[in-house]
N, C-alpha and C positions, 0 to 999 in steps of 0.2 A: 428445104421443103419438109414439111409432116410427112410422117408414115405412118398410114392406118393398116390394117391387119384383116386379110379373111382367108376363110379355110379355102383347104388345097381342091374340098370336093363341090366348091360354088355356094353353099348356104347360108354364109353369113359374109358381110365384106365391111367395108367402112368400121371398121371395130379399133377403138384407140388402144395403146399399147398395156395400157392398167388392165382394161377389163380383158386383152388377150391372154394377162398371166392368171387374172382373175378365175375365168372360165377353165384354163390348161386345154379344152379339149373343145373341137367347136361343136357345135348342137347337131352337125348330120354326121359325124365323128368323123371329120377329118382335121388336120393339124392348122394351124396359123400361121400363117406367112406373110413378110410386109409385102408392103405396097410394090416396094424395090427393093435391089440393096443397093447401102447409100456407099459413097466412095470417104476414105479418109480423109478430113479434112485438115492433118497435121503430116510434114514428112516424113521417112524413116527415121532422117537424121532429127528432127524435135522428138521425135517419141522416143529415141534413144539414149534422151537424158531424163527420161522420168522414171518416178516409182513404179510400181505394179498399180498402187491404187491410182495413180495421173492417168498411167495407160487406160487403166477399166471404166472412168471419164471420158476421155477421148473416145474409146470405141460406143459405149454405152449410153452417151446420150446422142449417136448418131438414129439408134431406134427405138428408143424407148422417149421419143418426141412430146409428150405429156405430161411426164416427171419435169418438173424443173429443176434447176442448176443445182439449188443447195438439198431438196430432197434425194436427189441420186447422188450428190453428195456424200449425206450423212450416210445413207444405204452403204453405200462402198465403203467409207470408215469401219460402220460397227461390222462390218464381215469378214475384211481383209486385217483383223488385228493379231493381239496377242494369243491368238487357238491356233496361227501358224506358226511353226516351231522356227520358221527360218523368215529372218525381214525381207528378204527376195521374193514371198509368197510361194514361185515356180522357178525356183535358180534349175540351171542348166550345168549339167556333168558332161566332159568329154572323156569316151573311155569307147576302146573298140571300133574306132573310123567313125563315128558319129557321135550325135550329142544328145541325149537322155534329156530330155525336159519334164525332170521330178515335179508330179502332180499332187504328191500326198503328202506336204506338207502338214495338214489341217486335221483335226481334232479327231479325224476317223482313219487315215491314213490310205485315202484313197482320195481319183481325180474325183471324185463326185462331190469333194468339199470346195474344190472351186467355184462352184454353183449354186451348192443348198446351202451355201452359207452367207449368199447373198438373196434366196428366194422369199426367206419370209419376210426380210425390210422389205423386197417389192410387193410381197402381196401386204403388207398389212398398212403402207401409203395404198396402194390401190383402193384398196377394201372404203381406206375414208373419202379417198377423192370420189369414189362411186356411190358414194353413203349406204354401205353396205351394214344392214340393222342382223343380218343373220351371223351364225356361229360359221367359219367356212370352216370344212372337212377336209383335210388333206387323204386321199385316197390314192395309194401307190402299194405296187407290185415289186421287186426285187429279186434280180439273180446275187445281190450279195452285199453291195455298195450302197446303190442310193438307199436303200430302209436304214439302214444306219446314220445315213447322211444328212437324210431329212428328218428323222426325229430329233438327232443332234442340233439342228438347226431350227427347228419349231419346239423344241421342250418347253413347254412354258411360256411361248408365246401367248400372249391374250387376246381371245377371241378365235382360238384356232383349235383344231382338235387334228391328229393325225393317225392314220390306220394304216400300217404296213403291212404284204401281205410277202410271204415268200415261202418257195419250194424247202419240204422238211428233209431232203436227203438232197438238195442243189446249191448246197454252200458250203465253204468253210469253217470249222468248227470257231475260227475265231469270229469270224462274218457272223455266225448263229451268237454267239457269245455277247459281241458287239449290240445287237437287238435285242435280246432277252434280257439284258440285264439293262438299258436305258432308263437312266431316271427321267421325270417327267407328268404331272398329273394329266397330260392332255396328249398322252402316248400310248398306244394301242400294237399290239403283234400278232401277227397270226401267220401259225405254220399252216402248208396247205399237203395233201397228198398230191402229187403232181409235179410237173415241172415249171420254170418260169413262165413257159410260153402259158399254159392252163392258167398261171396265178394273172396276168397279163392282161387274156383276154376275157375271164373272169373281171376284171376292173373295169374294162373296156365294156363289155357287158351292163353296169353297174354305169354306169356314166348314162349309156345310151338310153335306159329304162326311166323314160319320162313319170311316169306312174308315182317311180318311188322317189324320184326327185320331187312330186308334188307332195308327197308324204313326209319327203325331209323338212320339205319350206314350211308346212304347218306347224313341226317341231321345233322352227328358229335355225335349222342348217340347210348350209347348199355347200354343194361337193368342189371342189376344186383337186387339179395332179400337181405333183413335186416330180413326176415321169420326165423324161426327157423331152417328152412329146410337149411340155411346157415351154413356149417361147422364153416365158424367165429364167428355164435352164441354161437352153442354146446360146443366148446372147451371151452372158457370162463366160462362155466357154471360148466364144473367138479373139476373147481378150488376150488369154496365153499363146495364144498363136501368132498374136501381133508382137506381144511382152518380147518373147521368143526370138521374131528373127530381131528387135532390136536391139536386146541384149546381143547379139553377135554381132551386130553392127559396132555397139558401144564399146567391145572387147576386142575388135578389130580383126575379127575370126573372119569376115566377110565384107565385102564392099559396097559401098552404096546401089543398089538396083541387082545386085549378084541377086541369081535365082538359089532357090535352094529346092530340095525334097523332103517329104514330110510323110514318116511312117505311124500310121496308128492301128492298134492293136482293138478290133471293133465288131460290138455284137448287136446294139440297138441303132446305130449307125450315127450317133448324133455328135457325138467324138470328132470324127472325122468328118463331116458337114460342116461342124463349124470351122476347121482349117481349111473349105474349101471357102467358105463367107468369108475368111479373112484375107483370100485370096482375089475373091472378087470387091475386096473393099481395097483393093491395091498392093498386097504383102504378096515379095515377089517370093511365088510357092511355082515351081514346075509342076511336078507329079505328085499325085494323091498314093501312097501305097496302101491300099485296105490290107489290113492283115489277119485271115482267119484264122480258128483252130481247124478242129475236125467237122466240126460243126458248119460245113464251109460254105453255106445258101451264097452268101453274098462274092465269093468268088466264083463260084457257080456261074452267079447273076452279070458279072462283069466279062466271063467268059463268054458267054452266051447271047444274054440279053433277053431269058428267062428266070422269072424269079419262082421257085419252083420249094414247098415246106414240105411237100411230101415224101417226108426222109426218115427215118429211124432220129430220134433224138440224143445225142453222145454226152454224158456226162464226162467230162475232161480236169484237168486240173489247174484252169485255166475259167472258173467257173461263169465267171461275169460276161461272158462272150459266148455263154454256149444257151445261145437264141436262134429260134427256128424262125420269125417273124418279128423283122429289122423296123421297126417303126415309123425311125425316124428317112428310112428310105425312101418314105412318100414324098417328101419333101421335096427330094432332088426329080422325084419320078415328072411331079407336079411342073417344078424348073423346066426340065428336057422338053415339056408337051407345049410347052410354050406357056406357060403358065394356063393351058384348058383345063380349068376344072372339071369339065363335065367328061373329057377324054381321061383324066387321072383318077377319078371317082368311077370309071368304067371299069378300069383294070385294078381300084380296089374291091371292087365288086365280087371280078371274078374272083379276089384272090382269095374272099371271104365262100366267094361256092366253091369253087374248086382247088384250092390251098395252090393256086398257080398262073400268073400270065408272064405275057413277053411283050416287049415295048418293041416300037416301030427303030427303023436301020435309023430313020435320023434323029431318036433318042437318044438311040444306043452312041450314035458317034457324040453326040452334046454330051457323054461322061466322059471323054476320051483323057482328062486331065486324072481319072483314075485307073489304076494298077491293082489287081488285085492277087494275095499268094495266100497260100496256110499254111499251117505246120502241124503234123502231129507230136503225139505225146512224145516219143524218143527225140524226134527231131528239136523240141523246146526244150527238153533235160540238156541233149547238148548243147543247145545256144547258152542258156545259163550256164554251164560249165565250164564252156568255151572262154564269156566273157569275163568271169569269174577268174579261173586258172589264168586268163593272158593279163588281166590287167586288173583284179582282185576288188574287180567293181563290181555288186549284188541286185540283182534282179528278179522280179518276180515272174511267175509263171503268164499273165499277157502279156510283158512287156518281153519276156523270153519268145512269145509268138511274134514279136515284131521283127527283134533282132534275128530273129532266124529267116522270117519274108523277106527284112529287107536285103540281108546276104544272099537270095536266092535271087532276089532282083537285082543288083547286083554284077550276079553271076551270068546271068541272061544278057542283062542289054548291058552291059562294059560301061552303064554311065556312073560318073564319079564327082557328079553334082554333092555337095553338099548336104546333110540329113539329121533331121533332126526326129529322134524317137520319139512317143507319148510315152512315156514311164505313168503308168497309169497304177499301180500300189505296193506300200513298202510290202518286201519281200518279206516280211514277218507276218503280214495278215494271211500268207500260206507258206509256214515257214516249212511244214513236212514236205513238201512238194519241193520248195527250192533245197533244203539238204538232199531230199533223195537225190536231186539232179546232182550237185557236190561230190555226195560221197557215197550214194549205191542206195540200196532199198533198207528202208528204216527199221525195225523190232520195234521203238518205241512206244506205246499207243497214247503216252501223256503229251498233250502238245505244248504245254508249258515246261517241258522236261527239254523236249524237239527246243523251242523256242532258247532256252536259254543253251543249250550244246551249240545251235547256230550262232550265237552271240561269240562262243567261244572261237568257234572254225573261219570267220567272217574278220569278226571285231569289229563288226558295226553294232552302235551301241540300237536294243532293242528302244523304241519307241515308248515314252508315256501312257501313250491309247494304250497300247498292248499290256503294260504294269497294270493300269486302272483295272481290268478288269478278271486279272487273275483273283482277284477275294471277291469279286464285286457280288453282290446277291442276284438272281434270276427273279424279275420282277415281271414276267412274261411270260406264259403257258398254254397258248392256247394254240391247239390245233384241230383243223375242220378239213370237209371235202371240198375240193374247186367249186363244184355247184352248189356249197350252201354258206360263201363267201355274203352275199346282200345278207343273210342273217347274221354273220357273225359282228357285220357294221351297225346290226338294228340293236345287238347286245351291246356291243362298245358303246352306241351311243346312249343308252338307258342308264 
């Protein structure tokens, strides 16, 4: 059957799967969602003799119904190629009672290259099957990952222009590094004062503001997100979770229909959504472990069954996670309500008056496949440590927030289900954070000094991404307020 696509908050429906990537964001501002989700149509044991790119076929033309065979094709070639360092795309490490599923393979060294590096072949087939005559806009927000991911992925595409926006003290010096220096004529950065959430809902804002979108169209652009909040993100993403449990089928680590657990390390919540879609497309998943930092809304939210932002905002070291408003959480909110748009659009409402609602008991229980832990800062220095010193495996500061929830989960319910981690980036894109876990509190303040001492203590060889941009020139300087972000896009685009 086709799947067609409408927002979660009821205003647009029947919308084919092109113009859902097209759009990112639907017009009352809520997210897209298919019609269903569809079930796999191949078993574990057939998907367990294919490639990464066979898998992402298989799962991807189950919703993206529009695309035909040899378009989503080629799309999957030119993204899953030679910019991943390993043919595996997301090979799996076992180390420390579970199994690490390395997401940062790819040209930026985070999971966010599994996605934006297949979103611009989806928008720019979309863009022609829709005869789209305008420039599209990529307009996105970043705690650290995707603005690198996506301009990595749109440099120079044609027909496209991209504007990233992100917090000037809420990332990684190599994260800042990674964006300021991006080659690209059709690449755009901006620091903002504020945190991710302000840079966010600043974009969110900018989306919503009809006005200026009728201002863009006269100029030859319309906005489109690379945000998670982009169906062409999410889809992408439930491919490694299927890749995943077949690869342990094919290695014999697990047996046909065995369940497993699946720990992800989660701040926009879309990560870990899509291992629950892969779960309702048939991939035997038990539990969902959300795993927070300090920053903990979303354990909160699973404890509770209020989802509640009015909190002090925690800069952590663990940066890509430290989100006060999960985005992609509408999603599931939407699922639970029975897919009632108008009851999920209710309590996004509130959540927009009062930074806070609570979903009904039989919501709450429709999430029951998720678990939710955090970990503080000491608490992830020692997971890293931990798994480091026992088995001299290297991890980064969120994948250290996982390994630390899912040991606590664990320790709690005694289950001894199988688990596989989201290794969500190489431990070099925060490499002062993972030595201080190592070996104590740093003096260094060069982080390319940090970076290559970690090379030594580790002997994992530091990454390409990371080399490239130690000379690389800073081709990116601009920084503005949260509230004068629509002008900084009216500059970029002039």
């Amino acid at each position: 059957m086709e799947i067609s696509y409408q927002s979660t908050r009821g205003g647009e429906a029947g919308v084919t799967a092109s113009q859902a990537i097209l759009k990112g964001l639907a017009a009352d501002g809520g997210l897209f969602m298919p019609s269903f989700i569809p079930k796999l149509d191949k078993s574990m044991k057939e998907l367990s003799a294919m490639t990464y790119q066979e898998t992402a076929y298989e799962v991807m033309k189950l919703y993206l119904t529009d695309y035909s065979s040899q378009e989503l094709k080629s799309c999957i070639e030119q993204a899953y190629d030679s910019k991943f360092d390993t043919e595996e795309i997301a090979p799996l490490a076992k180390a420390d009672g579970a199994y690490y599923l390395e997401l940062y393979h790819g040209s930026t060294i985070a999971f966010k290259d599994m996605a934006l590096s297949i979103l611009p072949h989806l928008m720019t087939v979309a863009a022609k099957k829709n005869q789209v005559k305008n420039k599209i806009v990529i307009l996105t927000a970043t705690s650290g990952d995707t603005g690198k991911a996506a301009m990595a992925g749109f440099a120079d595409v044609e027909g496209t222009e991209i504007i990233v926006f992100y917090p000037k003290d809420g990332v990684s010096r190599v994260q800042e590094l990674q964006m300021v220096t991006q080659k690209g004529e059709n690449t755009h950065v901006a620091a903002i004062h504020g945190n991710f959430d302000d840079a966010q809902t600043g974009v969110k804002k900018i989306f919503g503001d009809k006005e200026f979108a009728r201002m863009l169209d006269e100029k030859g652009f319309q906005l489109s997100s690379a945000n998670s909040i982009n169906i062409g993100r999410l889809v992408p993403q439930v491919v490694y979770y299927v890749y995943a449990y077949a690869k342990l089928l094919s290695c014999e680590e697990i047996s046909d229909g065995e369940e497993i657990n699946v720990t992800v390390p989660t701040g926009n919540f879309g990560n870990i959504l899509a291992a629950y879609l892969a779960k309702q497309m048939g991939v035997p998943i038990k539990t969902l472990i959300c795993a927070s930092n300090e920053n903990k809304v979303l354990y909160d939210f699973f404890q509770t069954g209020t989802y509640d932002r009015n909190r002090d905002f925690i800069l952590t070291s663990s940066p890509s996670m430290d989100i006060l408003i999960s985005s992609n959480l509408e999603r599931l909110v939407y699922l639970s309500a029975g897919c009632d748009a108008e009851a999920n659009g209710a309590l996004m409402k509130e959540l927009g008056d009062k930074g806070s609602y609570t979903v009904t008991a039989g919501m709450k229980h429709f999430m029951e496949d998720f678990m939710g832990g955090f970990a503080g800062e000491e608490e992830t220095r020692a997971a890293i440590r931990k798994v480091f010193e026992d088995t001299g495996y290297l991890i980064d500061p969120h994948t250290g927030v996982a390994a630390c929830v899912y040991d606590q989960y664990k320790a709690e319910t005694r289950d001894q289900t199988k688990n596989i981690i989201a290794s969500t980036a190489s431990p070099y894109k925060f490499a002062g954070s993972v030595l201080e876990a190592i070996e104590g509190e740093q003096e260094e303040p060069d982080e390319f000094r940090i970076i290559d001492h970690l090379e030594k203590v580790s002997r994992v060889p530091v990454p390409q991404a990371v080399e490239e941009i130690r000379t690389a020139p800073v081709r990116h300087d601009t920084v503005c307020d949260a509230d004068k972000m629509k002008e900084a896009v009216v500059s970029f685009l002039s």
